[in-house]
N, C-alpha and C positions, 0 to 999 in steps of 0.2 A: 504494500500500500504506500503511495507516495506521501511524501511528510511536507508540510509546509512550510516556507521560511517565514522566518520572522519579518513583522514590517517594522521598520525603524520609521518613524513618524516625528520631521523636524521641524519645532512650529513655536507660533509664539504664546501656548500653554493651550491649559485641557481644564474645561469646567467639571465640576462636581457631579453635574448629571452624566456627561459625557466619558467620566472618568468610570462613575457607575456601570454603567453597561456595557464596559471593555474589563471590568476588574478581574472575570475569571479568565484573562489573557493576558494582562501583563506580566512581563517576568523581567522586567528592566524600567529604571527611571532617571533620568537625569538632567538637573538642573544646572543649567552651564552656567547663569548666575555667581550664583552659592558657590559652585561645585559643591554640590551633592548629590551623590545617586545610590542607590538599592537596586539590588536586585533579589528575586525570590524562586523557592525552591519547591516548589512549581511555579508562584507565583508569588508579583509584592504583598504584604500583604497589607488589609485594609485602613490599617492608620498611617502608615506612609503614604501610602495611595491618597489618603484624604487631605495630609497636610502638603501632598504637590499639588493640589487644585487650585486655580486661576486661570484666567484668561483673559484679557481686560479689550483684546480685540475682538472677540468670541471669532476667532478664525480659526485657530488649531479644533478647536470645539468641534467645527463643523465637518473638517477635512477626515478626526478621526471616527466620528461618527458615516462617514461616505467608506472608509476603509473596513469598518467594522461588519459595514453593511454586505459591502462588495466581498470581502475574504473571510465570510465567520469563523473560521476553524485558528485561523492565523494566532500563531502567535504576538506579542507586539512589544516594543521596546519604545518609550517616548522620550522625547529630547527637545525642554522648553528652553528655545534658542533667543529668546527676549529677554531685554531686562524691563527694570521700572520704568523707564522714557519710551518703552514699547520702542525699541530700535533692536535689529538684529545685533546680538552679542558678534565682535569678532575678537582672532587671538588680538593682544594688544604687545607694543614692545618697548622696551625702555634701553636705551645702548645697545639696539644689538642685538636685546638677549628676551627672551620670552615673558612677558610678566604677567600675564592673565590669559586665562583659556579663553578660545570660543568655540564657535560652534562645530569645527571640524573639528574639536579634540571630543566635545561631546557625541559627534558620528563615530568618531575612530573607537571610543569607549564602546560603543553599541557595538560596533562590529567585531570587538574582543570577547564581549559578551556571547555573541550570535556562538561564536567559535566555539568556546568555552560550552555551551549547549550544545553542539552538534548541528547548529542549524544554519543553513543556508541565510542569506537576508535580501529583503529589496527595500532602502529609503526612499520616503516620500517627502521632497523638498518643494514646498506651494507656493513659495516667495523668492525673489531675485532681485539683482540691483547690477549696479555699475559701479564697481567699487578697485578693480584690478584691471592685470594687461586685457582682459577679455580673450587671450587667446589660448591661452592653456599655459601661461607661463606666470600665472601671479602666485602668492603663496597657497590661498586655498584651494587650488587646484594639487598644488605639489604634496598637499596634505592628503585630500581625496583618492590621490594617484595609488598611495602606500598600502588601498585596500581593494581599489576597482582598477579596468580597464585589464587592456589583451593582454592575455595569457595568466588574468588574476579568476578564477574559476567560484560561484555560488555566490555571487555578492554585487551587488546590482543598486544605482543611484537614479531613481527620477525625478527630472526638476522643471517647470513651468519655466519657457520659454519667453512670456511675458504676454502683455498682450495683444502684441502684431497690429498696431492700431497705426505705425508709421511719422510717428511725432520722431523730431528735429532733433533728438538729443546725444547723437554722433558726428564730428566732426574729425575728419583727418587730414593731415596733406603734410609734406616731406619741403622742409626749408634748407636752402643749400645755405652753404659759407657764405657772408658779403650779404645775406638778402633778407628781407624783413618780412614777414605771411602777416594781415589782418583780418582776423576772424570774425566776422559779428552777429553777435546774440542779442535775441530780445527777452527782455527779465521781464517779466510779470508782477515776480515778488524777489525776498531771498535768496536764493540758489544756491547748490554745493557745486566743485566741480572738481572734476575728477583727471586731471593729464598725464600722459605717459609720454614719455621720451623715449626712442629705440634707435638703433644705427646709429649710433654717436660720433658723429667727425671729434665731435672738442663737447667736452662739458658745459661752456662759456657762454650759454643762449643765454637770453634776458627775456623776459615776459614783462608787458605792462598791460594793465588795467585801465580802461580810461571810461568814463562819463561823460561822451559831449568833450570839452577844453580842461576836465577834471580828472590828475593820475589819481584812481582810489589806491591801487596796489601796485607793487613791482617783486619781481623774482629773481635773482641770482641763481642761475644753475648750475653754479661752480659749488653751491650751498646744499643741494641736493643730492644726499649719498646713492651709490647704486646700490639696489636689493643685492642681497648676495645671492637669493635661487634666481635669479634670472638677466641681473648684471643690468637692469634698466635703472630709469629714475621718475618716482611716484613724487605725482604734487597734489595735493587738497589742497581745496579752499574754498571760501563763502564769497560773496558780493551779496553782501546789502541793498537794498531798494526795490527800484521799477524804471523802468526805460530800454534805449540802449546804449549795450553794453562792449566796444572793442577792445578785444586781446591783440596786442601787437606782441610778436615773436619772431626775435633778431638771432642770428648767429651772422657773429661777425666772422669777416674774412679772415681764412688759412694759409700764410703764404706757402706755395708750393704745392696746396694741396685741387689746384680749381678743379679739378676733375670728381672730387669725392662726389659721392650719392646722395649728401646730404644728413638730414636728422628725419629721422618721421615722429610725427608728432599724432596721439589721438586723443582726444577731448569728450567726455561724457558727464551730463548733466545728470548727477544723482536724485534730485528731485526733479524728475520730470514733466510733470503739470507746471512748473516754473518757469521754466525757460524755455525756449529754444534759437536754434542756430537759421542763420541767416541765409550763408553760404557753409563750402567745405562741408557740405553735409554729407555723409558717409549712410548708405541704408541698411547698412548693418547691424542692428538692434538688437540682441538674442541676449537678456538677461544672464548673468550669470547667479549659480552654477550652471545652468543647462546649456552654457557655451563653451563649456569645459570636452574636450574631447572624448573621457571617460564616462560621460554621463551621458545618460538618455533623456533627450531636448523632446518636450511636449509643447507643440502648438496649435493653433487652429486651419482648419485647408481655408478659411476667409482671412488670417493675417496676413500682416506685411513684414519678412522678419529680414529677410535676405534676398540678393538676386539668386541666390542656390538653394532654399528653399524647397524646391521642389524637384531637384534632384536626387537620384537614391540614397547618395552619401553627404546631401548635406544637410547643414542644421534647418531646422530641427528635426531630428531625427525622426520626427510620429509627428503628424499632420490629422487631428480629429475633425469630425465634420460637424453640421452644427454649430450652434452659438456658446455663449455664458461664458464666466468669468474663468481663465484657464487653472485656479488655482484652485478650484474645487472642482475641476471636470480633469485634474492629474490623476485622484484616486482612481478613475477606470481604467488609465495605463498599467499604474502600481499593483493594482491588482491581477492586470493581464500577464505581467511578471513574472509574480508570484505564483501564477497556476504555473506560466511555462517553466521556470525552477522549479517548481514541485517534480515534475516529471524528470526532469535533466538539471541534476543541479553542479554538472562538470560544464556547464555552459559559462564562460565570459559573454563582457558586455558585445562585442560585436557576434556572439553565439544569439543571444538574446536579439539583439537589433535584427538579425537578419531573420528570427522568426516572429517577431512582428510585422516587420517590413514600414514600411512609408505610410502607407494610407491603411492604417492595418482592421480586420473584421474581429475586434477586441472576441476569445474567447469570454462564456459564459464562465461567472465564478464557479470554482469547487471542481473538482476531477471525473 
């Protein structure tokens, strides 16, 4: 009889009702917060189980009630990846060097767990952002990697691809030596924003900020260390207000060097509904993690996510049809999973991907 994996379910908490009627399947919990987690023997048992209850966006709420639905037999392992300011937890660093978990340490837990039981897993990730290189080289991808992807066999990631709706919130383009890119956005409100730097001629670019004849910010990128998993250079940052908003980005001339390729530069607005980009707009949107290569990308057959989108190998990898909101229409992937690991659970994620396929006819839950 085929055994089921666990679903690893990562969200931003689990109400009290919702906690109720998964109780006789939990057998894991972890609060990346706190760090604190349980696990139980069969199962948690019901005063931990009560004092991890919350959810203040009732989102996890819903997702693990769609999963409980879709996979009843399923084991489950939950991972409340929020804190108090309902912002997803990530690792944080101080020098260097690690100083707080996030949420990949709390999946990587899960999947020590799964092991540790015997049991295969597939997590269920219903939220995404713009927060890394987006192409498979930022840190929490390098985390992800140590458990999923080719040739890692029973262990499987689905993430909401976002929601294909084609808002302005990618820009890229590659600045040579000597020459100056002006990018322009239009802020609505606040905004975060997210740049990467890659192909580095010289570290020495300068970024400003301006409002109309007003510098608000300037950059040194001679100030900005390289990551050390991926040798780029990460910049955050807010701008305040409404209007618009141009980034000027200089790299000065190299002598000797006039042939170089340049810098490529890519630009993502974390808060989305915020802003958007003017020009250098890039149609490349795919939330991470489901733009992570190891992961299996959920989107809609009506978004807009990519020009490769609907090709066999590109993101997102599973294209649903129909409407609503894709981060409660993930759990009929997860669950789809789940059944095919049940069966074959020496399958990796491209084992998996190719028996769904693209546009896939989601098997019925249960075997």
């Amino acid at each position: 009889m085929p055994r089921w994996p666990a679903l690893i379910v990562i969200d931003s908490g689990y109400s009290q009702t919702a906690l109720e009627r998964s109780a006789a399947r939990v057998v894991g919990i972890c609060d990346v917060y706190k760090w604190r987690t349980a696990s139980g023997a069969p199962f948690v048992d019901a005063e931990r189980l009560a004092s991890f209850a919350g959810d203040p966006m009732n989102h996890g709420s819903i997702v693990l009630e769609k999963l409980a639905t879709l996979a009843p037999e399923a084991p489950i392992v939950l991972v409340r990846a929020y804190g108090p300011d309902v912002k997803l937890i990530r690792t944080t660093w101080e020098e260097g060097r690690q100083a707080a978990p996030g949420w990949t340490e709390g999946y990587l837990w899960a999947v020590t767990l799964c092991k540790g039981l015997g049991l295969a897993s597939v997590a269920n990730c219903s939220f995404g952002g713009f927060t890394h290189a987006m192409d498979g080289t930022g840190w929490e991808s390098f985390q992800l990697g140590q458990a999923i992807g080719s040739g890692k066999p029973g262990h499987a990631l689905v993430a909401a691809a976002g929601p294909g709706d084609g808002r302005a919130t990618h820009a890229a383009w590659v600045t040579l030596p000597g020459e100056q890119c002006r990018v322009e956005v239009l802020q609505k409100q606040t905004s975060s924003y997210n740049l990467w730097a890659s192909g580095l001629a010289r570290q020495d670019w300068l970024l400003e900020v301006w409002h109309g004849d007003r510098l608000l910010r300037s950059f040194a990128g001679q100030q900005v260390p390289l990551n050390f998993w991926n040798q780029r250079q990460q910049l955050t940052f807010s701008i305040e207000g409404s209007g618009e908003i141009l980034l000027k980005l200089a790299c000065p001339a190299i002598s000797g060097h006039e042939e170089s390729a340049g810098t490529r530069f890519d630009c993502w607005i974390e808060a989305g509904a915020g802003a958007s980009f003017l020009n250098h707009v890039d149609p490349t949107l795919i939330a991470e993690p489901a733009v992570f290569p190891q992961v299996i990308s959920v989107g809609l057959q009506s978004g807009s996510y990519a020009a490769s989108q609907s090709w066999p190998d590109g993101k997102p990898d599973v294209l649903l049809p129909d409407g609503g909101v894709i981060s409660f229409r993930l759990p009929e992937v997860t669950a789809a999973v789940a059944t095919v690991l049940a069966g074959e659970p020496e399958l990796d994620v491209d084992g998996v991907r190719a028996r769904l396929g693209k546009y896939p006819r989601l098997p019925p839950p249960g075997f």
